[in-house]
C-alpha positions as protocol buffer text, in pm:
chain_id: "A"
residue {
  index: 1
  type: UNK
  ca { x: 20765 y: -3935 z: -7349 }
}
residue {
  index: 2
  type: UNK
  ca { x: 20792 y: -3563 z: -7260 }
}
residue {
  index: 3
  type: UNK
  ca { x: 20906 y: -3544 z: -6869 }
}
residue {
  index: 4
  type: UNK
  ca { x: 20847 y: -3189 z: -6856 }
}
residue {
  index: 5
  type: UNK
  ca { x: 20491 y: -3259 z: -6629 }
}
residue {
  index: 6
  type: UNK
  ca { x: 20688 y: -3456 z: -6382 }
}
residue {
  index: 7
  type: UNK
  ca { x: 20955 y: -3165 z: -6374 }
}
residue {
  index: 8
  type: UNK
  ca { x: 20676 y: -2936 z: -6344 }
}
residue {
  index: 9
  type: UNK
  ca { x: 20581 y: -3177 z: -6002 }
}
residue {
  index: 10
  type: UNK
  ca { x: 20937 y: -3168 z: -5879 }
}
residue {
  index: 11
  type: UNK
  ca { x: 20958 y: -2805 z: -5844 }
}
residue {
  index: 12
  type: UNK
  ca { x: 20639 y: -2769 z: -5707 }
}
residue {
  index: 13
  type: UNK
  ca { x: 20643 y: -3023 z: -5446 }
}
residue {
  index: 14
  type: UNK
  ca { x: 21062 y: -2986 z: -5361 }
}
residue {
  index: 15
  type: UNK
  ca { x: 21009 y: -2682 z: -5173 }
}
residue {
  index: 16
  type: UNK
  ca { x: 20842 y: -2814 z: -4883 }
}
residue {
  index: 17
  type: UNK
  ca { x: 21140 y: -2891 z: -4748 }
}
residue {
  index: 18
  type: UNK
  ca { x: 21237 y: -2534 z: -4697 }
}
residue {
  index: 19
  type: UNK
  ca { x: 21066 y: -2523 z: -4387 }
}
residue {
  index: 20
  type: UNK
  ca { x: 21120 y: -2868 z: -4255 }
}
residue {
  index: 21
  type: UNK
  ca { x: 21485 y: -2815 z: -4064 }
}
residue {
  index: 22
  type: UNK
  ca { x: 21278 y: -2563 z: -3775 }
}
residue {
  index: 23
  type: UNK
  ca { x: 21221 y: -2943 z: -3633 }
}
residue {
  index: 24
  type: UNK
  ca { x: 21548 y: -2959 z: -3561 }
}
residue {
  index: 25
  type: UNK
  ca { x: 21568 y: -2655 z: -3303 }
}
residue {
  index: 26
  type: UNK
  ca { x: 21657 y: -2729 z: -2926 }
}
residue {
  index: 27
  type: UNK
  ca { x: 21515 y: -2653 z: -2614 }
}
residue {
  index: 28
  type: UNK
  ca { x: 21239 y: -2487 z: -2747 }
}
residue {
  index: 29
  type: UNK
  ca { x: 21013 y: -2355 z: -2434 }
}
residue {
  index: 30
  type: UNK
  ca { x: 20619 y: -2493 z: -2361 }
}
residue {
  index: 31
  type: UNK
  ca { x: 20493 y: -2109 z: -2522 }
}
residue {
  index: 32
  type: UNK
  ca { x: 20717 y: -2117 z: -2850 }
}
residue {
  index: 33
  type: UNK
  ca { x: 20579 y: -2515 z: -2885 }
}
residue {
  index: 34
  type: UNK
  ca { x: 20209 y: -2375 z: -2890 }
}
residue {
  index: 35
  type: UNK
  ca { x: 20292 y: -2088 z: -3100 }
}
residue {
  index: 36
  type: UNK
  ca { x: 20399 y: -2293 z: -3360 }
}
residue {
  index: 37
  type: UNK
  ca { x: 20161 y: -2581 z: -3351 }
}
residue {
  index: 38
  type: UNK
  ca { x: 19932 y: -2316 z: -3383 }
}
residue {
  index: 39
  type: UNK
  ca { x: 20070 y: -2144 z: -3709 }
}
residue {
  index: 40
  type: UNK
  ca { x: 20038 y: -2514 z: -3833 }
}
residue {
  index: 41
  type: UNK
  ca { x: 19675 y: -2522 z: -3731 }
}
residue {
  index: 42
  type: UNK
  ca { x: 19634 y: -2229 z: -3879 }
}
residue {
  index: 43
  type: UNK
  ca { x: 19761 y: -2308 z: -4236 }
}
residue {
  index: 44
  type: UNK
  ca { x: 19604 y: -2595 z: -4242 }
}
residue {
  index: 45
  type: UNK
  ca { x: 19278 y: -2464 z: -4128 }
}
residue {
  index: 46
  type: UNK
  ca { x: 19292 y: -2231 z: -4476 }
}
residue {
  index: 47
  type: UNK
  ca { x: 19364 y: -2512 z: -4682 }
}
residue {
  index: 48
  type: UNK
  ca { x: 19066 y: -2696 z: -4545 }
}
residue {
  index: 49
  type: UNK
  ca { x: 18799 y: -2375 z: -4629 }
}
residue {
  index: 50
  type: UNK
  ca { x: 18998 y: -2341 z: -5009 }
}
residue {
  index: 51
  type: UNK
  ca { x: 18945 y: -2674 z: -5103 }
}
residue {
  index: 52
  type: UNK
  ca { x: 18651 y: -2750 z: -4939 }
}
residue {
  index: 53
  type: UNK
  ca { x: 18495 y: -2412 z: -5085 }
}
residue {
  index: 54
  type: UNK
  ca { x: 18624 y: -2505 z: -5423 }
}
residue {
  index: 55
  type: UNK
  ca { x: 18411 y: -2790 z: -5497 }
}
residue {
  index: 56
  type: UNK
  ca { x: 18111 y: -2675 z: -5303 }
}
residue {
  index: 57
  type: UNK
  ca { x: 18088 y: -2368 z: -5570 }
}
residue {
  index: 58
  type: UNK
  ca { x: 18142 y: -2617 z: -5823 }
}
residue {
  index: 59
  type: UNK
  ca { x: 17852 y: -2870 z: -5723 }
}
residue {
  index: 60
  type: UNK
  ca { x: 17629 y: -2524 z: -5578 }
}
residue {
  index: 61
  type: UNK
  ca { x: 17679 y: -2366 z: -5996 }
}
residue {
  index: 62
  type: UNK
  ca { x: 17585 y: -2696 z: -6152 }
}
residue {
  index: 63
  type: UNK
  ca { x: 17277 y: -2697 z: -5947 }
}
residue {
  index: 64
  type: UNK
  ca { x: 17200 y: -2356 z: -6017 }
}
residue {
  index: 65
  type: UNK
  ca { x: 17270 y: -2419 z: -6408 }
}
residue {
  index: 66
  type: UNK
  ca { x: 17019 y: -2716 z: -6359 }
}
residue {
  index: 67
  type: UNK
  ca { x: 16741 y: -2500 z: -6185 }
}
residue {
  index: 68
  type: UNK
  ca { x: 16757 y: -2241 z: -6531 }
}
residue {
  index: 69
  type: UNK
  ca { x: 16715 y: -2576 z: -6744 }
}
residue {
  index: 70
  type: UNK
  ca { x: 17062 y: -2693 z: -6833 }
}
residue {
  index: 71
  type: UNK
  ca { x: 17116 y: -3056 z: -6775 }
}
residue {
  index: 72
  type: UNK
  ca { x: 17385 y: -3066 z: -6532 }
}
residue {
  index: 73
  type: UNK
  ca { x: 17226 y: -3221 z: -6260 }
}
residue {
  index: 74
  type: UNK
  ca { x: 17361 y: -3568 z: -6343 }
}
residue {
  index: 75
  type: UNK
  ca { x: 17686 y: -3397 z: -6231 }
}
residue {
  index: 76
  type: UNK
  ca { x: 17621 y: -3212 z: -5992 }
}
residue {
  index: 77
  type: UNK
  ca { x: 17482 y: -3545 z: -5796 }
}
residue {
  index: 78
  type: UNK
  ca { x: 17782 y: -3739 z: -5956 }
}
residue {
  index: 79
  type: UNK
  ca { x: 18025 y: -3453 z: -5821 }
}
residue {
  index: 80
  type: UNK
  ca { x: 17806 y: -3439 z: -5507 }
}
residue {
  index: 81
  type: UNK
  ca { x: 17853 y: -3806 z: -5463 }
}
residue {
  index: 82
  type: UNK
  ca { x: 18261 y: -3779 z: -5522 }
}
residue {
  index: 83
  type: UNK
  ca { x: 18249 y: -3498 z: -5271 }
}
residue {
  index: 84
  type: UNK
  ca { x: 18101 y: -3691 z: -4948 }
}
residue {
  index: 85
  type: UNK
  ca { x: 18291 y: -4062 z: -5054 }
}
residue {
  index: 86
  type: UNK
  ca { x: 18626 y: -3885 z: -5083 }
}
residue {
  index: 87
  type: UNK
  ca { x: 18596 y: -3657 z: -4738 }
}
residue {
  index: 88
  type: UNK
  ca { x: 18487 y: -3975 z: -4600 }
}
residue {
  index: 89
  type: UNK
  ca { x: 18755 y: -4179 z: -4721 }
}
residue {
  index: 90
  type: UNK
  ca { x: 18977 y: -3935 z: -4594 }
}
residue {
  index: 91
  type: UNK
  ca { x: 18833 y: -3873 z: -4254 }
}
residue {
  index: 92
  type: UNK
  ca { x: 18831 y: -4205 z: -4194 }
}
residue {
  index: 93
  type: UNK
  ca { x: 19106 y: -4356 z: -4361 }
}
residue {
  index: 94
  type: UNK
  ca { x: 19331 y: -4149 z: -4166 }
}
residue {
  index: 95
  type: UNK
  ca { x: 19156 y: -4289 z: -3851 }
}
residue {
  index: 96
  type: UNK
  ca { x: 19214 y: -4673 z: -4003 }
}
residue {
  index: 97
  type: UNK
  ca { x: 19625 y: -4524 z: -4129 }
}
residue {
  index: 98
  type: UNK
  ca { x: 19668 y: -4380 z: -3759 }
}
residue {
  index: 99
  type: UNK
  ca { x: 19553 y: -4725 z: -3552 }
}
residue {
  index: 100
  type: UNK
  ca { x: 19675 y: -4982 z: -3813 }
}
residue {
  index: 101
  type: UNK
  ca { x: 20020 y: -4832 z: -3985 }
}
residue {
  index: 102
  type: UNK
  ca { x: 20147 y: -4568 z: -3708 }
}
residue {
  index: 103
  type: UNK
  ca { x: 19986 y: -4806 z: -3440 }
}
residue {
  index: 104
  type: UNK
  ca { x: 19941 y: -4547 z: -3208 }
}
residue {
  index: 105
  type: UNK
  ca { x: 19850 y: -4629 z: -2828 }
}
residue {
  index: 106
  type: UNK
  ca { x: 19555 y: -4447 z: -2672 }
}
residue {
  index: 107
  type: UNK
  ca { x: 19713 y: -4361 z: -2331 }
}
residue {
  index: 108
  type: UNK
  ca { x: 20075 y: -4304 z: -2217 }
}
residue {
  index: 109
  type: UNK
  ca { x: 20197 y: -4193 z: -2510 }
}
residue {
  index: 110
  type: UNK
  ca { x: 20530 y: -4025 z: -2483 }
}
residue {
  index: 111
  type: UNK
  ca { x: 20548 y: -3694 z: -2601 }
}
residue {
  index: 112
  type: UNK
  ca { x: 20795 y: -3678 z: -2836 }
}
residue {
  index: 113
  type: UNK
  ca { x: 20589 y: -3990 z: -3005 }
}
residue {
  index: 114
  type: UNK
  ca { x: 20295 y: -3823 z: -3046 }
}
residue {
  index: 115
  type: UNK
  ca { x: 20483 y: -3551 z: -3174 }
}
residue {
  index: 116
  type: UNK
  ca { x: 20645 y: -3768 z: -3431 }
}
residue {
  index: 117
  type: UNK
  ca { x: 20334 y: -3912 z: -3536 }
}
residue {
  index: 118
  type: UNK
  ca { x: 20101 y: -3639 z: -3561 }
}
residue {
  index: 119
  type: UNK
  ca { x: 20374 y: -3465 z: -3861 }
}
residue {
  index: 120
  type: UNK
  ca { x: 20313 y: -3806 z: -4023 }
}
residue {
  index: 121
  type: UNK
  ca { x: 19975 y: -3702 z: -4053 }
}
residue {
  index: 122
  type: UNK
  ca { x: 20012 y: -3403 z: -4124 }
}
residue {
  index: 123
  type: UNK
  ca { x: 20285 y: -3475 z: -4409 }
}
residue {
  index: 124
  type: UNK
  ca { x: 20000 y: -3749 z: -4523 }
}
residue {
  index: 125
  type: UNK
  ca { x: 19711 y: -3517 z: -4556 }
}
residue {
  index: 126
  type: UNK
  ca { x: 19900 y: -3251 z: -4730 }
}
residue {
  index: 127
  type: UNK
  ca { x: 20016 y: -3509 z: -4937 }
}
residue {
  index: 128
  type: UNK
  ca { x: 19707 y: -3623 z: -5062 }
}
residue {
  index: 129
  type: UNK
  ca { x: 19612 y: -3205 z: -5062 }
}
residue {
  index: 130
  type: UNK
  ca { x: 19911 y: -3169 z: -5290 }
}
residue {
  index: 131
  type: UNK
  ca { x: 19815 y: -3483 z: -5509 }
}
residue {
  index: 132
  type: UNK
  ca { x: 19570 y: -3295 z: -5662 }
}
residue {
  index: 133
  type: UNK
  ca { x: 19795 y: -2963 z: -5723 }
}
residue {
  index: 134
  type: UNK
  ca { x: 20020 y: -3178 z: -5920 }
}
residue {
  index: 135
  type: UNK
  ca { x: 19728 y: -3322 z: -6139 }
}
residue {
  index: 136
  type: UNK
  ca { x: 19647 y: -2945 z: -6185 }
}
residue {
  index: 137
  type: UNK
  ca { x: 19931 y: -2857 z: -6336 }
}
residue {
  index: 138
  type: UNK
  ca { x: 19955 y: -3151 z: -6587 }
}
residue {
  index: 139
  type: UNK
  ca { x: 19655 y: -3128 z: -6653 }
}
residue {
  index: 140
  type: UNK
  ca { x: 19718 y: -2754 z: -6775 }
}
residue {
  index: 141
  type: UNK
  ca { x: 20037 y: -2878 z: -6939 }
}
residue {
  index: 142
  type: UNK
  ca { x: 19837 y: -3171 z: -7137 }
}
residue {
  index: 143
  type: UNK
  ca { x: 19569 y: -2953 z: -7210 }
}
residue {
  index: 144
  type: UNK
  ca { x: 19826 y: -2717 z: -7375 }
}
residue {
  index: 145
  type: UNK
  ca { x: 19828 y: -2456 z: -7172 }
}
residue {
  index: 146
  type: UNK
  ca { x: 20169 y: -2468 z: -7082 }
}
residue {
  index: 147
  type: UNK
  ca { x: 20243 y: -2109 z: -6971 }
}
residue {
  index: 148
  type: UNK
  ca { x: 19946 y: -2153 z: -6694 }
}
residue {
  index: 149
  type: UNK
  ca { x: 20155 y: -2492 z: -6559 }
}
residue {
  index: 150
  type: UNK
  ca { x: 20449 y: -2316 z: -6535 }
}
residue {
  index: 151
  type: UNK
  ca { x: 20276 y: -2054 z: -6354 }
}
residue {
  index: 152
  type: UNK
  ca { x: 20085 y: -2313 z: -6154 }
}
residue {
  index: 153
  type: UNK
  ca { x: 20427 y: -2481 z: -6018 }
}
residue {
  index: 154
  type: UNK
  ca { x: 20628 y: -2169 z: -5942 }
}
residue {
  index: 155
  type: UNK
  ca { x: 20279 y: -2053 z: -5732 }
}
residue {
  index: 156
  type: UNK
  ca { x: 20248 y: -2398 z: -5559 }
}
residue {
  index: 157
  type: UNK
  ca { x: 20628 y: -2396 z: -5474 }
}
residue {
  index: 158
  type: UNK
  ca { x: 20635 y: -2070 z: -5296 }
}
residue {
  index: 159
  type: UNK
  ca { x: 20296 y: -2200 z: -5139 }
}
residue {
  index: 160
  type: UNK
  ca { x: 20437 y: -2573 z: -5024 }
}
residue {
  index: 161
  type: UNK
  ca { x: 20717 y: -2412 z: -4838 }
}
residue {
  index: 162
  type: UNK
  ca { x: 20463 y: -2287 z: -4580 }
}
residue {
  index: 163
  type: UNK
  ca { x: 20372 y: -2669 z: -4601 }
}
residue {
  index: 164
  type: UNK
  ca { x: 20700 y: -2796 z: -4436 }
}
residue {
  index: 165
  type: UNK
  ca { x: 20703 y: -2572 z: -4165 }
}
residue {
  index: 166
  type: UNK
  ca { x: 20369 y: -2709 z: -4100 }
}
residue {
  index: 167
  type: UNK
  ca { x: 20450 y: -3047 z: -4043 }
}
residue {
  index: 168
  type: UNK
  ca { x: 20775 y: -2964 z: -3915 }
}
residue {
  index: 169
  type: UNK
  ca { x: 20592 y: -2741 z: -3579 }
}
residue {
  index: 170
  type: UNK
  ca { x: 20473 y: -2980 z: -3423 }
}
residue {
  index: 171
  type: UNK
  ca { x: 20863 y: -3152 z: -3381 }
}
residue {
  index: 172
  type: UNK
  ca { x: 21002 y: -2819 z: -3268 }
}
residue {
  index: 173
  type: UNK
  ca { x: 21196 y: -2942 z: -2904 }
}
residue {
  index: 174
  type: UNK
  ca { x: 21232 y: -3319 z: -2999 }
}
residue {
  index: 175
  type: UNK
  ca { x: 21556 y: -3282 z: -3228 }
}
residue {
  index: 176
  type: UNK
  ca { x: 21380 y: -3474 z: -3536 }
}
residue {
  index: 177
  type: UNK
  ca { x: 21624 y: -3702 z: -3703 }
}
residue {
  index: 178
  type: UNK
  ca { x: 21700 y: -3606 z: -4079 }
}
residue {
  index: 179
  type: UNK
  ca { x: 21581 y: -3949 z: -4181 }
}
residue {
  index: 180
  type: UNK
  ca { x: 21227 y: -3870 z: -4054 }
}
residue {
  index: 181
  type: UNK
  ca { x: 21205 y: -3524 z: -4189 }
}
residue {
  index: 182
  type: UNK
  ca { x: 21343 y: -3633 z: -4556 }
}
residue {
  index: 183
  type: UNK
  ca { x: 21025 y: -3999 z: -4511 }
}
residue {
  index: 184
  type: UNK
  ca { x: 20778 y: -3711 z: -4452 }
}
residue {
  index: 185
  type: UNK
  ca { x: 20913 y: -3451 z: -4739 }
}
residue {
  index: 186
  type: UNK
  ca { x: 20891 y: -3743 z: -4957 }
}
residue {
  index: 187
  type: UNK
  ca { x: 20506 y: -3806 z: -4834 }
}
residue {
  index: 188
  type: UNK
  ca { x: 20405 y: -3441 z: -4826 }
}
residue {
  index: 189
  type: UNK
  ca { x: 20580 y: -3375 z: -5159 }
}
residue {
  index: 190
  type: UNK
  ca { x: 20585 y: -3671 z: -5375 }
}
residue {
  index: 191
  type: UNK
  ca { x: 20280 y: -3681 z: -5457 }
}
residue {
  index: 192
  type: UNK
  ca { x: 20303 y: -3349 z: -5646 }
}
residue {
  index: 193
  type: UNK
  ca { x: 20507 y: -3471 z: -5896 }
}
residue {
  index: 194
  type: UNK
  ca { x: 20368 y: -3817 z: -5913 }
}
residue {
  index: 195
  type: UNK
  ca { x: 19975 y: -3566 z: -5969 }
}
residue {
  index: 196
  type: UNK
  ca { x: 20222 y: -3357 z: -6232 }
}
residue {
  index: 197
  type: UNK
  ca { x: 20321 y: -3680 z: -6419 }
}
residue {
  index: 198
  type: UNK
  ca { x: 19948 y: -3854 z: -6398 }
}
residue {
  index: 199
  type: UNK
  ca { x: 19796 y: -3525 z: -6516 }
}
residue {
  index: 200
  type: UNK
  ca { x: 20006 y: -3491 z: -6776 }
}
residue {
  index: 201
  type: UNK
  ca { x: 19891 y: -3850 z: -6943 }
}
residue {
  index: 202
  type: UNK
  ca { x: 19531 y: -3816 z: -6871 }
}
residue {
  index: 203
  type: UNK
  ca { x: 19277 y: -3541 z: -6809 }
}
residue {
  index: 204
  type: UNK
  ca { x: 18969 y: -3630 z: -6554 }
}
residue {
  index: 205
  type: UNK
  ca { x: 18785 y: -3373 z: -6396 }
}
residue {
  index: 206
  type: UNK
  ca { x: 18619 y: -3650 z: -6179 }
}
residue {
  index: 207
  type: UNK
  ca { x: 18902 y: -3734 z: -6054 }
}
residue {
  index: 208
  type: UNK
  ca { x: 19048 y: -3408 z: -5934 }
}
residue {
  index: 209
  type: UNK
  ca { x: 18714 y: -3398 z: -5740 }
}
residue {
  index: 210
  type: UNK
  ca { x: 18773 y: -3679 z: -5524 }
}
residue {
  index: 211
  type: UNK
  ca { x: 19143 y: -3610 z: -5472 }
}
residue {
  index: 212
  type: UNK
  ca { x: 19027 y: -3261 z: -5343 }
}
residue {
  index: 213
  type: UNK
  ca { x: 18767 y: -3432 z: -5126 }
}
residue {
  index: 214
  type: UNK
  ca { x: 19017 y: -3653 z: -4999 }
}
residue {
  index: 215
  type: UNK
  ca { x: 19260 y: -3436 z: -4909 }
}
residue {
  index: 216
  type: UNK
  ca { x: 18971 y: -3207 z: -4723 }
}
residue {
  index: 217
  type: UNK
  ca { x: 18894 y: -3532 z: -4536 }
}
residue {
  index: 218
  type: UNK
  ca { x: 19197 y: -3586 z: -4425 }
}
residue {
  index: 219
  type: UNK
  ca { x: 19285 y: -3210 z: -4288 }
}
residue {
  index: 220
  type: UNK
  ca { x: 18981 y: -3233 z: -4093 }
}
residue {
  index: 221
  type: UNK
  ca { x: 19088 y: -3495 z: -3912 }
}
residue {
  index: 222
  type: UNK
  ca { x: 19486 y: -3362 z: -3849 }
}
residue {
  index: 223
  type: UNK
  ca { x: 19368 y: -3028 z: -3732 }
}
residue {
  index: 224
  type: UNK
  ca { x: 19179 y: -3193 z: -3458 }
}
residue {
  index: 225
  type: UNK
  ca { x: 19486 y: -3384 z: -3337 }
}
residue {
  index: 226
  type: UNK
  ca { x: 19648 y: -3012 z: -3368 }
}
residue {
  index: 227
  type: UNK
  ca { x: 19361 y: -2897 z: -3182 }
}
residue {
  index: 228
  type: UNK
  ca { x: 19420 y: -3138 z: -2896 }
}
residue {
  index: 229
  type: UNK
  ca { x: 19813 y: -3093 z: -2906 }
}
residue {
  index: 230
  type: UNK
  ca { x: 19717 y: -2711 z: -2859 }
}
residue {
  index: 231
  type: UNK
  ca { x: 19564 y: -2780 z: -2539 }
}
residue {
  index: 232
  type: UNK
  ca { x: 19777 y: -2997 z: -2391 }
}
residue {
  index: 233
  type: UNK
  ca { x: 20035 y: -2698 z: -2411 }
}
residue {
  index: 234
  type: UNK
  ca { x: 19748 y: -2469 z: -2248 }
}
residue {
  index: 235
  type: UNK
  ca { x: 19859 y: -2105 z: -2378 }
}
residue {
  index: 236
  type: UNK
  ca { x: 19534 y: -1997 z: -2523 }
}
residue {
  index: 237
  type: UNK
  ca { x: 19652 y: -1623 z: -2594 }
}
residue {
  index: 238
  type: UNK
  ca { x: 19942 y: -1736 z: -2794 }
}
residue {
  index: 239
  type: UNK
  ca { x: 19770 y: -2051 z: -2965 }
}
residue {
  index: 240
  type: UNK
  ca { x: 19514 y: -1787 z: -3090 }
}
residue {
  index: 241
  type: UNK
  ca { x: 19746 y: -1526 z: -3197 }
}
residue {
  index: 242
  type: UNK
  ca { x: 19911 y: -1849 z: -3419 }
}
residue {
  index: 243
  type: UNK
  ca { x: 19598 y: -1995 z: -3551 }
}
residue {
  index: 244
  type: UNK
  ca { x: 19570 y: -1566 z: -3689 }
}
residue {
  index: 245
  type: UNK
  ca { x: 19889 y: -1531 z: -3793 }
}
residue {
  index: 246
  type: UNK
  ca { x: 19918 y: -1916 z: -3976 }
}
residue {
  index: 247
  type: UNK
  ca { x: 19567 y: -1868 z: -4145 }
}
residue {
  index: 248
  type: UNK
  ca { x: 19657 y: -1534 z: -4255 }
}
residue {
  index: 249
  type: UNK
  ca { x: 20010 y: -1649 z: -4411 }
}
residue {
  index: 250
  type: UNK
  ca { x: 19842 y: -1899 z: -4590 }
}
residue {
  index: 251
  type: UNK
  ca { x: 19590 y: -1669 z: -4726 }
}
residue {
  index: 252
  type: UNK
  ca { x: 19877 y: -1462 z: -4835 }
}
residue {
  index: 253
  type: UNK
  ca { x: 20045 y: -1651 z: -5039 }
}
residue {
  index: 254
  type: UNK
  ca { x: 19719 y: -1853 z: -5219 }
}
residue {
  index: 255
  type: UNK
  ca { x: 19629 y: -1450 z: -5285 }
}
residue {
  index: 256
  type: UNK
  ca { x: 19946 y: -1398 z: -5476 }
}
residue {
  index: 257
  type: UNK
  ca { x: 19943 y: -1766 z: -5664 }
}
residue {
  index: 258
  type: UNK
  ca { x: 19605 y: -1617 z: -5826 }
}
residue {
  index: 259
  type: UNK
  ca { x: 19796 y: -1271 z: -5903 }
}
residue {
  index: 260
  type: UNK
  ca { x: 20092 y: -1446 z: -6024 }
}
residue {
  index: 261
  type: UNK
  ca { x: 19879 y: -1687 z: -6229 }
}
residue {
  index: 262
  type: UNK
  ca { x: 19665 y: -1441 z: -6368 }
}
residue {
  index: 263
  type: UNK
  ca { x: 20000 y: -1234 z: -6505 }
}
């Protein structure tokens, strides 16, 4: 069995938790709290429009292709179809994760709790965001295009480290224990490697679709509980000059994956 896919995963998902340890900083003020929450927001805000934007062009060319007489519209309904049951499933199924698993209580909620348990969303949706990077690059690797999946990882690596800090924002002030921060590195970034070592055994373009739909489901829903955090902290100059300066980072770095890939 060649383990190269799942090593492929590994280095790609590892480096999220390069930016995990600013959770650990002390008496961080009110201002610096929003300022980061709203980097995080930011980020994950890109992500959202990327993937989201990704499959729309796919289902929008299939339909075009099927307007000029090319039968794709079986696919572009059955793609359609993947698109709205996976953003559902993750929209929601965050909802169901947050009141069943994390059990979280309406009112009164301390705030180093809700700090706590909105990274565990966080590390969740980019988990299931980076569960279909890691098919990507097996899937490059099994189709034998293995120069691509090295390029793939190496681009996603750099990319995941802006990932941790992410989840690890919203923490800043509350002294997050390392136990914590390595449960959601392990949620945020497993799944990269366990996409790497699927993808690498079997190829399904379906199934990429939904995973992408999923994961756009699922940001939705944790940039509105960023969102909310953001006002709570009331700084609405410096939450906006985060949400610029997170979005824009993350637009960075996806600009130089595509360079680097396209070396």
């Amino acid at each position: 069995m060649d383990l190269t896919p799942l090593g492929l995963g590994i280095l790609a998902g590892g480096t999220i938790i390069l930016g995990l340890p600013i959770a650990r900083l002390k008496a961080v003020s009110t201002k610096t709290k929003a300022f980061l929450n709203a980097i995080s927001t930011g980020i994950l805000v890109f992500l959202l429009v990327e993937i989201t934007g990704h499959i729309l062009e796919e289902v929008e060319h299939l339909l075009i292709s099927a307007t000029e007489g090319f039968h794709t519209l079986p696919d572009a309904l059955r793609f359609g179809g993947l698109l709205i049951a996976g953003f559902s499933t993750g929209l929601l199924g965050l909802v169901w994760f947050e009141q069943r698993v994390l059990k979280a209580p309406h009112t009164d909620e301390a705030p180093k709790e809700k700090a706590h348990r909105v990274a565990m969303l966080i590390a969740v949706g980019l988990g299931l965001h980076n569960l279909s990077e890691g098919l990507a690059i097996g899937q490059g690797y099994a189709s034998g295009a293995v120069q691509l999946a090295w390029l793939l990882a190496i681009g996603f690596a750099l990319h995941n480290g802006t990932e941790g800090f992410g989840i690890a924002a919203p923490l800043s002030g509350y002294r997050a224990s390392w136990r914590f921060l390595g449960i959601t590195a392990l949620v945020a970034g497993g799944p990269t490697f366990l996409g790497a070592l699927i993808g690498g055994l079997w190829t399904n373009q379906a199934l990429e679709v939904f995973c992408l739909a999923l994961a756009s489901g699922t940001l939705l829903y944790v940039i509105g509980e960023l969102m909310h955090l953001g006002r709570q902290l009331k700084s609405e100059a410096v939450v906006s000059i985060g949400l610029l300066i997170g979005f824009c980072v993350a637009m960075v770095t996806d600009f130089a994956l595509v360079v680097f890939s396209g070396i």
